[in-house]
Backbone as CSV, one residue per row, in Angstrom:
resi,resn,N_x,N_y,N_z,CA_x,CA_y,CA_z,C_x,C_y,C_z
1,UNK,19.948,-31.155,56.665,18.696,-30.446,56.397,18.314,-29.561,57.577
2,UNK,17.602,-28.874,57.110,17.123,-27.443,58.366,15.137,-27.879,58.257
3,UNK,15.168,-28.456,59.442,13.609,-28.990,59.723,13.007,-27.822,61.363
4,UNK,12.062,-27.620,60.782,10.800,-26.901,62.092,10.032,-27.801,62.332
5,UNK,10.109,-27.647,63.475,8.632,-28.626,64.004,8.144,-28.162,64.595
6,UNK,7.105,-28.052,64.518,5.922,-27.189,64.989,4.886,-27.832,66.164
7,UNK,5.304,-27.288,67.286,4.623,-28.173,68.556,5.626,-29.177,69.465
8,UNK,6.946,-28.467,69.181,8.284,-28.990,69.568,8.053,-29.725,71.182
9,UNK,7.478,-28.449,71.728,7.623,-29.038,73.081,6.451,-30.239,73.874
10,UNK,5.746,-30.961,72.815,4.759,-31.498,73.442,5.568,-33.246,73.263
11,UNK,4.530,-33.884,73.430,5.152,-35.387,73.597,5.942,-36.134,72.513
12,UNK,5.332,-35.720,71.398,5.834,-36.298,70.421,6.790,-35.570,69.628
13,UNK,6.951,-34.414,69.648,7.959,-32.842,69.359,8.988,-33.188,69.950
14,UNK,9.298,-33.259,71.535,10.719,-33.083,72.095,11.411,-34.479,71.528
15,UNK,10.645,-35.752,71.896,11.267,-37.350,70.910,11.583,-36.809,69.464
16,UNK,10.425,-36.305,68.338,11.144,-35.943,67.355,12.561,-35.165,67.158
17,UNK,12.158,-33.716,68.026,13.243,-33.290,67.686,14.867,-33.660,68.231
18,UNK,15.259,-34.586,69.663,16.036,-35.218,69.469,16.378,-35.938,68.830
19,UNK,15.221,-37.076,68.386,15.864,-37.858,66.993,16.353,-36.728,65.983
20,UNK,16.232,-36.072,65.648,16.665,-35.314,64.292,17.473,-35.091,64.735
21,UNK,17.815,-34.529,65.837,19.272,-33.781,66.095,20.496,-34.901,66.286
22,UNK,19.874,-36.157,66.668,21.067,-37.005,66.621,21.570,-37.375,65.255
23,UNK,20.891,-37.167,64.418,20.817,-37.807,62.738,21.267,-36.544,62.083
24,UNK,21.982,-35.266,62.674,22.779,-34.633,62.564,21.836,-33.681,61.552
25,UNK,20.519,-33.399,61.696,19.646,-32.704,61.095,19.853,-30.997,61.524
26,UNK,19.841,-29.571,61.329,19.433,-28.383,62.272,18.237,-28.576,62.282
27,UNK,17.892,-28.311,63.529,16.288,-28.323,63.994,15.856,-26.825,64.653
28,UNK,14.689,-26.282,64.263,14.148,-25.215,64.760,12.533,-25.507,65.631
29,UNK,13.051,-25.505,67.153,11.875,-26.534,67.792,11.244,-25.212,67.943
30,UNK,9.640,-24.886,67.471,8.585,-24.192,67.626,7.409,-24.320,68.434
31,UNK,6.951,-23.797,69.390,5.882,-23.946,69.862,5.987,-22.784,70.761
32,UNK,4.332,-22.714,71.244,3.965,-21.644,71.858,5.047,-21.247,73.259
33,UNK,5.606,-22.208,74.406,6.249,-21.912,75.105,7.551,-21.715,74.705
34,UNK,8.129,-21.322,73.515,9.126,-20.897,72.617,8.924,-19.882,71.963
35,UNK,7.756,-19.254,72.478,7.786,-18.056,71.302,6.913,-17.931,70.530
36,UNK,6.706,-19.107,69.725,6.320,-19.074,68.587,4.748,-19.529,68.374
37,UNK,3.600,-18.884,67.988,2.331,-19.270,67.746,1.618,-19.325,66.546
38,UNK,1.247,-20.329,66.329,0.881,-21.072,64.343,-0.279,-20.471,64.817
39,UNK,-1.272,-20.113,65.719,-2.510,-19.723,65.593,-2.090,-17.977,64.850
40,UNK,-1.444,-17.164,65.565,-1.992,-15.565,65.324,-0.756,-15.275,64.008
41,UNK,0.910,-16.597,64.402,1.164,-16.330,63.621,3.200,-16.122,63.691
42,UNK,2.875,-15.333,65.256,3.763,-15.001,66.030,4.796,-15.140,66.025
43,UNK,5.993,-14.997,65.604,7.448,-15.447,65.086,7.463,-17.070,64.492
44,UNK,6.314,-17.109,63.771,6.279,-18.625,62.851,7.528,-18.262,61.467
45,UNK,7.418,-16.672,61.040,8.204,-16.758,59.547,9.853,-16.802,60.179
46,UNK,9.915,-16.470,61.040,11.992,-16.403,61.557,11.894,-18.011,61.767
47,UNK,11.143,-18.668,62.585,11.346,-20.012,62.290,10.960,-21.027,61.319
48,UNK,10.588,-20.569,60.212,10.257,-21.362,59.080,11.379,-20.841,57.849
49,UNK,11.820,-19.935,58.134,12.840,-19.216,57.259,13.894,-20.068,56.661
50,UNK,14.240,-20.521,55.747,15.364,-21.301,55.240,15.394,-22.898,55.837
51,UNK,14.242,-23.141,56.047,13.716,-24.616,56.227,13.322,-25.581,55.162
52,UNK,13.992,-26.882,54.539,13.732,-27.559,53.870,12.506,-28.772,54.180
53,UNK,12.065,-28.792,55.847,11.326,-29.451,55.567,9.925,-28.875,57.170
54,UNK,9.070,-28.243,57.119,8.159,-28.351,58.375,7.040,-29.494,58.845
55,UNK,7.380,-29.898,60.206,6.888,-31.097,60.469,5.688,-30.519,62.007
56,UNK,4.212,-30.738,61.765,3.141,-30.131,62.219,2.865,-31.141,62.833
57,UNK,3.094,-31.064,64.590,2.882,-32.311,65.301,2.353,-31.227,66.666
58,UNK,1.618,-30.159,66.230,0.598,-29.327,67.642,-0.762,-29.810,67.503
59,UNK,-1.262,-29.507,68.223,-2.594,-30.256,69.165,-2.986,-28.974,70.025
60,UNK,-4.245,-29.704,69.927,-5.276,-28.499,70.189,-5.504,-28.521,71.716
61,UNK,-6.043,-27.312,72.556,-5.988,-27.675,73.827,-6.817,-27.983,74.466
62,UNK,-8.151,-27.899,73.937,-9.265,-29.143,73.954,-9.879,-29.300,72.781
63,UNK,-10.155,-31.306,73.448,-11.107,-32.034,72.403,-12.216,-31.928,72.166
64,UNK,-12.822,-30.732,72.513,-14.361,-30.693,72.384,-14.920,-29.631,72.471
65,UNK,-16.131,-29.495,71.734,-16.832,-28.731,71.018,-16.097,-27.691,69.866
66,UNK,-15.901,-26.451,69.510,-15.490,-26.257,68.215,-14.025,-25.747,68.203
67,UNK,-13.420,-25.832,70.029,-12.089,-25.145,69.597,-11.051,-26.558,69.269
68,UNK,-11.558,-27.563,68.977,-10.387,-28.172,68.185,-10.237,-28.193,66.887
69,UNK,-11.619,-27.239,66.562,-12.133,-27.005,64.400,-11.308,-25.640,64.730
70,UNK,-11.288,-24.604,65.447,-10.780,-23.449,65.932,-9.545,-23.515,65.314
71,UNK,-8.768,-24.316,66.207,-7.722,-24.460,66.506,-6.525,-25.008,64.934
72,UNK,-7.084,-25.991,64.763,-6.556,-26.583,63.729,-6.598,-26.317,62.535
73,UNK,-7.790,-25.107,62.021,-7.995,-24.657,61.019,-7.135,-23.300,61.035
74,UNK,-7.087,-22.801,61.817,-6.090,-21.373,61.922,-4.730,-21.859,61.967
75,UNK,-4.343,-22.803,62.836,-3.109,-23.073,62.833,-2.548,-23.694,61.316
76,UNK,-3.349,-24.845,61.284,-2.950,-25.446,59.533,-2.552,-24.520,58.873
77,UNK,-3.746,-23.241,58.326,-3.818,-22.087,57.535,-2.545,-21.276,57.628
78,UNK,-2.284,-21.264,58.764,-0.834,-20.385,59.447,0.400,-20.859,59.102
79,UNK,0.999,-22.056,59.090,1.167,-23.017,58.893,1.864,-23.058,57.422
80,UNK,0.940,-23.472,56.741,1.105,-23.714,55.324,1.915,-22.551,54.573
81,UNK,0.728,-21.052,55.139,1.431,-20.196,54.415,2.697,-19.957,54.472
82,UNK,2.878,-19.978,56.007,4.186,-19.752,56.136,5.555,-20.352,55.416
83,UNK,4.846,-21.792,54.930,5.951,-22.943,54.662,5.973,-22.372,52.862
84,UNK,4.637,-22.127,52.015,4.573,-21.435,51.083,5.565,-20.249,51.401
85,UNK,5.387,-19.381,51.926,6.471,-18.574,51.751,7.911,-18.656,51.879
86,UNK,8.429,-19.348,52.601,9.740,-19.818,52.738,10.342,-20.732,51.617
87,UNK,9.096,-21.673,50.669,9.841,-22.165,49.769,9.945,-23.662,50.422
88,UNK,9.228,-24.048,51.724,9.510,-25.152,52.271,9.114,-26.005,51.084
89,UNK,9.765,-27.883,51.164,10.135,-28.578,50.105,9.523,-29.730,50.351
90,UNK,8.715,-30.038,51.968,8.373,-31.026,52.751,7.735,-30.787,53.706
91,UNK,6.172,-30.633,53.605,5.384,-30.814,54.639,4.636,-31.483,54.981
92,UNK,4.972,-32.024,56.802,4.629,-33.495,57.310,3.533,-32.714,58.175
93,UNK,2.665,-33.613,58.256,1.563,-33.336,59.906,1.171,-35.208,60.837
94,UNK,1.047,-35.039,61.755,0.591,-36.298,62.129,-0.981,-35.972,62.789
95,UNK,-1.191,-37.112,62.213,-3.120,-37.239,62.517,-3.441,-38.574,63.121
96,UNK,-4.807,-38.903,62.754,-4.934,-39.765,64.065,-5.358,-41.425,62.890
97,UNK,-5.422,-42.526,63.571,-5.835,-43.424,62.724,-7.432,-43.366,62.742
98,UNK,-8.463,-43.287,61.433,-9.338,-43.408,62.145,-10.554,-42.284,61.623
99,UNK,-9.370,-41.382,61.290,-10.166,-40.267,60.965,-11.017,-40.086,60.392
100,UNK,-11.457,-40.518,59.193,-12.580,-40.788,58.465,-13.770,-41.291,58.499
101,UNK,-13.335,-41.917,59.398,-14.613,-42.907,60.015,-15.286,-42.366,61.173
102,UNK,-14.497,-40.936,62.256,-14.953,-41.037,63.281,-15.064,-39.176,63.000
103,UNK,-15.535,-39.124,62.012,-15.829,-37.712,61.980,-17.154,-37.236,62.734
104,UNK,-17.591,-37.377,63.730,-19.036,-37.121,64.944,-18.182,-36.810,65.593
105,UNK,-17.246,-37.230,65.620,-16.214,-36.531,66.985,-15.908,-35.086,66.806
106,UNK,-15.941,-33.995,67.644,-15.471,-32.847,67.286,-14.005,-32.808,66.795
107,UNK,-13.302,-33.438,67.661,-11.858,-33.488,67.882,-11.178,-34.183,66.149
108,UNK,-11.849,-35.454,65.872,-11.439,-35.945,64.797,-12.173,-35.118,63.756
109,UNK,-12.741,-34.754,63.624,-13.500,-33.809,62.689,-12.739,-33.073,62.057
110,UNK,-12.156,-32.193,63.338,-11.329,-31.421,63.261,-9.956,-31.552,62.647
111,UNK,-9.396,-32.695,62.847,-8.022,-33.274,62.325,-8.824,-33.626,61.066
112,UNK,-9.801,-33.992,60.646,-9.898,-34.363,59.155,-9.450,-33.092,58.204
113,UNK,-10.195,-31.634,58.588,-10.311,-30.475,58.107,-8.568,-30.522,57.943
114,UNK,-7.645,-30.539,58.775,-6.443,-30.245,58.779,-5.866,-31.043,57.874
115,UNK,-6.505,-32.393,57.562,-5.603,-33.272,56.503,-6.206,-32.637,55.123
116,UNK,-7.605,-32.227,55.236,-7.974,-31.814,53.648,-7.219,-30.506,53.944
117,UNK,-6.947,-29.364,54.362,-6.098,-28.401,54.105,-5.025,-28.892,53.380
118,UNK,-4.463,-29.421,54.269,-2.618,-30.133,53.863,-3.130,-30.613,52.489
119,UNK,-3.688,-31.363,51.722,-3.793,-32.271,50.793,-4.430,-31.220,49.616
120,UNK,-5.002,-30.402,50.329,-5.611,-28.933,48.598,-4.403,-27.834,49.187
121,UNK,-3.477,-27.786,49.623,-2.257,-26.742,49.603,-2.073,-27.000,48.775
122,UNK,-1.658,-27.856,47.537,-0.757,-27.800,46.740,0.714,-27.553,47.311
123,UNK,1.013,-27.960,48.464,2.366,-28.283,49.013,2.933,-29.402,48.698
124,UNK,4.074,-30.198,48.426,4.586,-31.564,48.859,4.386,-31.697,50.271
125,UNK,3.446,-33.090,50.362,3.756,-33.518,51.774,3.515,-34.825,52.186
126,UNK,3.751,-34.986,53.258,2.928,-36.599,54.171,2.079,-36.163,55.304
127,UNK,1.320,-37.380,55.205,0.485,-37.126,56.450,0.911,-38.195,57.419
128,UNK,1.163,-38.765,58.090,1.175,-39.739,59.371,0.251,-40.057,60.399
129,UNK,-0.936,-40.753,59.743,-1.652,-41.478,61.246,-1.517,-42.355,62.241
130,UNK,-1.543,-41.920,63.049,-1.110,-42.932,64.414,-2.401,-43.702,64.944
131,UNK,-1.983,-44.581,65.764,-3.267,-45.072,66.287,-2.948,-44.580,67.912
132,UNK,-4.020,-44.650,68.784,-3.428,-43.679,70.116,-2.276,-44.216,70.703
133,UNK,-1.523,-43.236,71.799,-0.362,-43.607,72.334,-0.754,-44.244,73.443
134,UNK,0.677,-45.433,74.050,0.550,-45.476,75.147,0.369,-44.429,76.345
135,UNK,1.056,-43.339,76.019,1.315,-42.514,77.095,-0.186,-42.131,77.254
136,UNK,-1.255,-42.295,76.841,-2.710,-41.765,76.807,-3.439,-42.258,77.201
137,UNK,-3.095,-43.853,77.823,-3.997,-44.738,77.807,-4.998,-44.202,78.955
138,UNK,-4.082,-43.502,79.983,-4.757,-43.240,80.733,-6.210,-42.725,81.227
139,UNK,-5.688,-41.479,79.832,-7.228,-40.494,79.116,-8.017,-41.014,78.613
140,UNK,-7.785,-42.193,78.000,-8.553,-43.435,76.821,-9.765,-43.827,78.397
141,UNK,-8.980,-44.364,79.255,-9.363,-45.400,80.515,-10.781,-43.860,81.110
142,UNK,-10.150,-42.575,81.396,-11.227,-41.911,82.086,-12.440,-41.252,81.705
143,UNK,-12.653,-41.783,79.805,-13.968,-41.323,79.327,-14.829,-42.047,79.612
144,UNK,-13.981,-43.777,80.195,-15.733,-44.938,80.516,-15.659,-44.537,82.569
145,UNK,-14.813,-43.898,82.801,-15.107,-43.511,84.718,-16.358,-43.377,85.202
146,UNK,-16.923,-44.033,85.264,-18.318,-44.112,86.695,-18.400,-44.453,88.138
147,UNK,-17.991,-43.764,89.066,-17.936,-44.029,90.454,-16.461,-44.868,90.649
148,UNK,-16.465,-46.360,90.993,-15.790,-47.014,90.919,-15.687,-48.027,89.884
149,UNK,-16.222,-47.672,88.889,-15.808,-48.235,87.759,-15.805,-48.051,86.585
150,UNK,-15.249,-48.477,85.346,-15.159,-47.770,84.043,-15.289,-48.682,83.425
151,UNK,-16.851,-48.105,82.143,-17.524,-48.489,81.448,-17.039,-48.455,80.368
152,UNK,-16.154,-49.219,79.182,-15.489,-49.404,77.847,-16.350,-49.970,76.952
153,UNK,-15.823,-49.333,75.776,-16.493,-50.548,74.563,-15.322,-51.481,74.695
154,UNK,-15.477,-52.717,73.728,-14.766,-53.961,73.580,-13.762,-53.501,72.021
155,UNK,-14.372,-52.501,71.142,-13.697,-52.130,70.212,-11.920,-52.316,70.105
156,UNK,-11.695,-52.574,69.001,-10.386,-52.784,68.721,-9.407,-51.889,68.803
157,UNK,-8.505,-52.224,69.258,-7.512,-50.847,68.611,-5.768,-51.406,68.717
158,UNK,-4.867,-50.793,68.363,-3.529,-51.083,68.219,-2.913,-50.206,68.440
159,UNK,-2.553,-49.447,70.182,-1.732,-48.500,70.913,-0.633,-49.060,70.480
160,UNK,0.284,-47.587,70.759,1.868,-47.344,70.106,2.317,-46.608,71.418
161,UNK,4.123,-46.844,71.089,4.328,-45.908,71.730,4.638,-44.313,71.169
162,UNK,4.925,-43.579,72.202,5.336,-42.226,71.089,6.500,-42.246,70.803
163,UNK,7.390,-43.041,71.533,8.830,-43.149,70.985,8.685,-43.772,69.310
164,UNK,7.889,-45.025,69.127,8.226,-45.451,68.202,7.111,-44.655,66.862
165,UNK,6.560,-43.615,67.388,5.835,-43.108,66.915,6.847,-41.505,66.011
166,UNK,7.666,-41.158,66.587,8.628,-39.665,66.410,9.702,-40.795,65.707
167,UNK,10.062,-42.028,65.908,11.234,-42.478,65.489,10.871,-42.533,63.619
168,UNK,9.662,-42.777,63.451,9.333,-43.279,62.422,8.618,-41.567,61.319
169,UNK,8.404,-40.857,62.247,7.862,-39.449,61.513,9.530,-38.723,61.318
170,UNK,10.681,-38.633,61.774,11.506,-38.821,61.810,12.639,-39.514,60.310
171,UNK,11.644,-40.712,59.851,12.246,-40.948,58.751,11.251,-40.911,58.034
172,UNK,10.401,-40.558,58.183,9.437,-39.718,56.933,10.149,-38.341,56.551
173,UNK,10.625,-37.453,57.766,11.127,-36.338,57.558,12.832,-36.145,56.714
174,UNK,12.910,-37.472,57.009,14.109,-37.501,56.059,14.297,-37.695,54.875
175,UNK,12.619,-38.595,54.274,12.846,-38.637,52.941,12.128,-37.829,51.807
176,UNK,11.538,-38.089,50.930,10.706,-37.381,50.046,9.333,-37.440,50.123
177,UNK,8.553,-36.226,49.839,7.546,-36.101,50.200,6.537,-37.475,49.582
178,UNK,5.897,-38.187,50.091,4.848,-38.975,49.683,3.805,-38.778,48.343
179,UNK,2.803,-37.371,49.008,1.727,-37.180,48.935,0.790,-38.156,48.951
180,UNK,0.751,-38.615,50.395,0.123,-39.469,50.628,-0.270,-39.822,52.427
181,UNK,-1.204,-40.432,52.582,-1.335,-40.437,54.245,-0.860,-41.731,54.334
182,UNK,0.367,-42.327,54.979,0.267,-43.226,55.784,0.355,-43.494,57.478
183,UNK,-0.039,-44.799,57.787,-0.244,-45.262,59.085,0.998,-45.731,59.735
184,UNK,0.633,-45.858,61.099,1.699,-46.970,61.698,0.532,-46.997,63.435
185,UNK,0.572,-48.577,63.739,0.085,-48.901,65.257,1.049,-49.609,65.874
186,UNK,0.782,-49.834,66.442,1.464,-50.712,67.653,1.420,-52.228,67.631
187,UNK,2.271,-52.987,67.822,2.514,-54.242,67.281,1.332,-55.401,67.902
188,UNK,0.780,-55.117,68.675,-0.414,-55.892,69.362,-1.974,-55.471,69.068
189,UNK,-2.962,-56.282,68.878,-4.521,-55.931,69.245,-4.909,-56.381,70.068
190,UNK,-5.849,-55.039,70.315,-6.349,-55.156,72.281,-7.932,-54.871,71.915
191,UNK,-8.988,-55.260,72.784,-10.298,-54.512,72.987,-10.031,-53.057,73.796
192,UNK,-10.540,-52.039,73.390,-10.276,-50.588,74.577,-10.447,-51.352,75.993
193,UNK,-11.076,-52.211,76.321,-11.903,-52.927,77.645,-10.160,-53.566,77.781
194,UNK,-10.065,-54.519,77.234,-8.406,-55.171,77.348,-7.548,-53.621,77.965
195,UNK,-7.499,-53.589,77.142,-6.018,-52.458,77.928,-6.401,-51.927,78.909
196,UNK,-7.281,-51.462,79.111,-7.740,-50.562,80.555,-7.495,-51.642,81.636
197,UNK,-8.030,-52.690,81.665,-7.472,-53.776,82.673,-6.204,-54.371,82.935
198,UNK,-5.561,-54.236,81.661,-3.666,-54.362,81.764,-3.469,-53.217,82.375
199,UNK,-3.337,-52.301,81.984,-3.063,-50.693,82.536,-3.518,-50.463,84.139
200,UNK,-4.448,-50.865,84.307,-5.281,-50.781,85.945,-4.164,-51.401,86.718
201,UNK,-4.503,-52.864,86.139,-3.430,-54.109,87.187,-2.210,-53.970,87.252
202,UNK,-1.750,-53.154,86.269,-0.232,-52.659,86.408,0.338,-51.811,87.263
203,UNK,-1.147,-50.912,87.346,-0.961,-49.580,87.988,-0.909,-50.138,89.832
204,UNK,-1.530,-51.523,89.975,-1.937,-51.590,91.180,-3.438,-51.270,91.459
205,UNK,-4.048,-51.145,90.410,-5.559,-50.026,90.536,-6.909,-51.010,90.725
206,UNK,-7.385,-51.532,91.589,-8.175,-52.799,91.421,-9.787,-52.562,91.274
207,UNK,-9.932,-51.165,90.380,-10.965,-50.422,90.169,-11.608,-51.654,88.815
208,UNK,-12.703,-51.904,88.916,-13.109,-52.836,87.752,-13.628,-52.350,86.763
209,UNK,-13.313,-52.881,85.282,-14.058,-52.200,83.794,-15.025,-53.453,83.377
210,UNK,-15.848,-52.876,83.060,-17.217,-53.245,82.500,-17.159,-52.824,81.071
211,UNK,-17.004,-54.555,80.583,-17.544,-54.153,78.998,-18.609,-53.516,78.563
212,UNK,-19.107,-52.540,77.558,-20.112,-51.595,77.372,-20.170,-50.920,76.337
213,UNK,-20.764,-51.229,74.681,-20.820,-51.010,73.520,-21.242,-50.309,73.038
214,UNK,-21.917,-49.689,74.587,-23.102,-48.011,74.132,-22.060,-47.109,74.550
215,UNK,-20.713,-47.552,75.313,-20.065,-46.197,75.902,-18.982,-45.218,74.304
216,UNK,-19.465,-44.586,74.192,-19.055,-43.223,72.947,-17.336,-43.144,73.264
217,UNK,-16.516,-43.120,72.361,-15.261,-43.043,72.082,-15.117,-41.611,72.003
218,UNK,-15.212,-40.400,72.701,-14.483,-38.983,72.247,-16.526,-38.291,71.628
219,UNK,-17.247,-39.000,72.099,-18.445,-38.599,71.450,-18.899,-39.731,70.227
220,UNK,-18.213,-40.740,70.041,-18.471,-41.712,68.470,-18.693,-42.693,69.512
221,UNK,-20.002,-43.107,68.818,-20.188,-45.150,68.802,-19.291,-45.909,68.372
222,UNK,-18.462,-46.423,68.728,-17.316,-46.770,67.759,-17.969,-48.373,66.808
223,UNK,-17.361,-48.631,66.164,-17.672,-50.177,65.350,-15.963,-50.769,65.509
224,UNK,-16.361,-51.917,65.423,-15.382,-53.265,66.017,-13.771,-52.729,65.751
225,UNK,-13.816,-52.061,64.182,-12.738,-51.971,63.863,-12.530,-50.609,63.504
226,UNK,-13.157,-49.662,63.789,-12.888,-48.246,63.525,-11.489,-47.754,63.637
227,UNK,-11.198,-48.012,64.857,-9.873,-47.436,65.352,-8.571,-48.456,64.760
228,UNK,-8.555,-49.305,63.575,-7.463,-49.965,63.590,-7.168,-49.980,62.333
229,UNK,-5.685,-49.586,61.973,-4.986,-49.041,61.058,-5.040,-50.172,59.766
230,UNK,-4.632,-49.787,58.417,-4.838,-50.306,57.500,-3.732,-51.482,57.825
231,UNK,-3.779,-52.349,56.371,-2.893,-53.411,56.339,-1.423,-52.998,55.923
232,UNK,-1.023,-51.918,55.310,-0.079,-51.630,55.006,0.523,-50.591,55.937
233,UNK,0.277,-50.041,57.363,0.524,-49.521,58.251,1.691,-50.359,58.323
234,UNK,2.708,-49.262,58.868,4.066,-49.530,59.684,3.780,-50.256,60.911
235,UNK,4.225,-51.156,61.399,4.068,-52.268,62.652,5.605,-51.143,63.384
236,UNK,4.826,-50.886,64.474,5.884,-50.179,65.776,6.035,-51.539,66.298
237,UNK,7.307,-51.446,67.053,7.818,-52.158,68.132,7.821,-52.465,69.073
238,UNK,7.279,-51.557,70.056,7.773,-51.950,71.457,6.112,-52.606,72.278
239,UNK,5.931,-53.393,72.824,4.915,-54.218,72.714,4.393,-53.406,74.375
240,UNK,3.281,-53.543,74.838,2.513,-52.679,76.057,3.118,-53.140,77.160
241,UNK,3.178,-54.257,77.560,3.952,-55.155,78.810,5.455,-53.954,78.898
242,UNK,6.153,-54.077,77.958,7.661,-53.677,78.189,7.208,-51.977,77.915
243,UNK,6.546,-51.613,77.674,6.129,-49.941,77.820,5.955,-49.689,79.388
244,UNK,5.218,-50.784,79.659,4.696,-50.498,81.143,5.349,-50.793,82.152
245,UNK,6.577,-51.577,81.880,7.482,-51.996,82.662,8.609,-50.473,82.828
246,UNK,8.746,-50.210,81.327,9.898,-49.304,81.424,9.453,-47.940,81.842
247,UNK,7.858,-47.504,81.610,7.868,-46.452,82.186,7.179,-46.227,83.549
248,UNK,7.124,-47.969,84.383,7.097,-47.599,85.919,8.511,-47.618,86.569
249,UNK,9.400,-47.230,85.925,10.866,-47.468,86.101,11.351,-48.765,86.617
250,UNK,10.743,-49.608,85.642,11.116,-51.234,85.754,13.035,-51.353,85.126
């Protein structure tokens, strides 16, 4: 198969598109430092051209205020048509777990707009929600930062990695379109407050977190279970301990 992915070069793009290429897929990796821009438009049709399946894994370049509605609504729009015109047969996007519930957020707001695009195209497609990555935890940890310490809610959630996150959009992209959104998290539940203190002590970081139920998730109050994926979500693999081991070059 001849697959585009759109946002090739970001975290979850370069993992995808090696997986595909080992699974003996042609891949056409797209993104802005390639050339190619889903916002204005920009050599999107030479790389969508004779593609059986486009897989929409770009991200906006900030979470807040309206350029992530900006962003995602032009690009989607860009996007689609393009895949409409080529005749594409399979279109994937990945979104966030969550979305529905945490629409106060600009950022998720914004990814909602992009799943109702995808879903009134009248395209074949899937959607893929993730729950956040490990590789993020970091960003997760510096919205509760106060002086020397960081203020978390206790809220739930079930981090992934992005490996096992591209491995699995990957065999979505291999099979038939869904029309449908499904999930996948990470094989453990943590409080946001939990991980920031695994993550700290790992780091060596002996900065202390303070549980805190008023502190806003991305701008949202969160509730206990907002952020945690349905029951029929894909269970990822690789558990936070051995993430954190392997990517302090344990």
């Amino acid at each position: 198969m001849k697959i585009t992915v759109a946002g090739a070069s970001g975290l979850i793009g370069t993992r995808l598109c090696e997986n595909l290429r080992r699974s003996g897929h042609g891949v056409v990796a797209a993104s802005l430092s390639l050339g190619v821009d889903t916002v204005t438009g920009k050599g999107l049709d030479a790389a969508v051209a004779g593609s059986d399946v486009v897989v929409d894994v770009t991200n906006a370049a900030s979470f807040r205020d309206s350029a992530a509605l900006d962003f995602f609504k032009a690009s989607t729009k860009t996007l689609l048509a393009a895949a409409a015109e080529a005749g594409v047969r399979h279109y994937l996007a990945l979104s966030v777990v969550g979305t529905p519930r945490l629409v106060e957020s600009d950022y998720l707001h914004a990814k909602m707009v992009q799943e109702n695009l995808i879903q009134a195209s009248g395209r074949p497609y899937t959607i893929l929600r993730s729950t956040q990555f490990y590789e993020f935890i970091n960003g997760l940890i510096d919205i509760g930062a106060q002086g020397d310490v960081f203020r978390l809610p206790s809220a739930s959630m079930r981090p992934v990695a992005a490996g096992d996150v591209a491995a699995f959009l990957a065999e979505l992209t291999a099979g038939d379109p869904l029309g449908d959104i499904v999930e996948i998290g990470g094989p453990e539940q943590f409080g946001i407050d939990e991980v920031a203190r695994i993550y700290l002590a790992a780091n060596e970081d002996e900065r202390q977190v303070i549980t805190d139920p008023s502190v806003s998730y991305f701008g949202v109050e969160l509730t206990q279970d907002a952020l945690l994926p349905g029951p029929a979500a894909r269970m990822a693999n690789q558990k936070l301990d051995d993430w954190l081991y392997q990517s302090m070059g344990g």
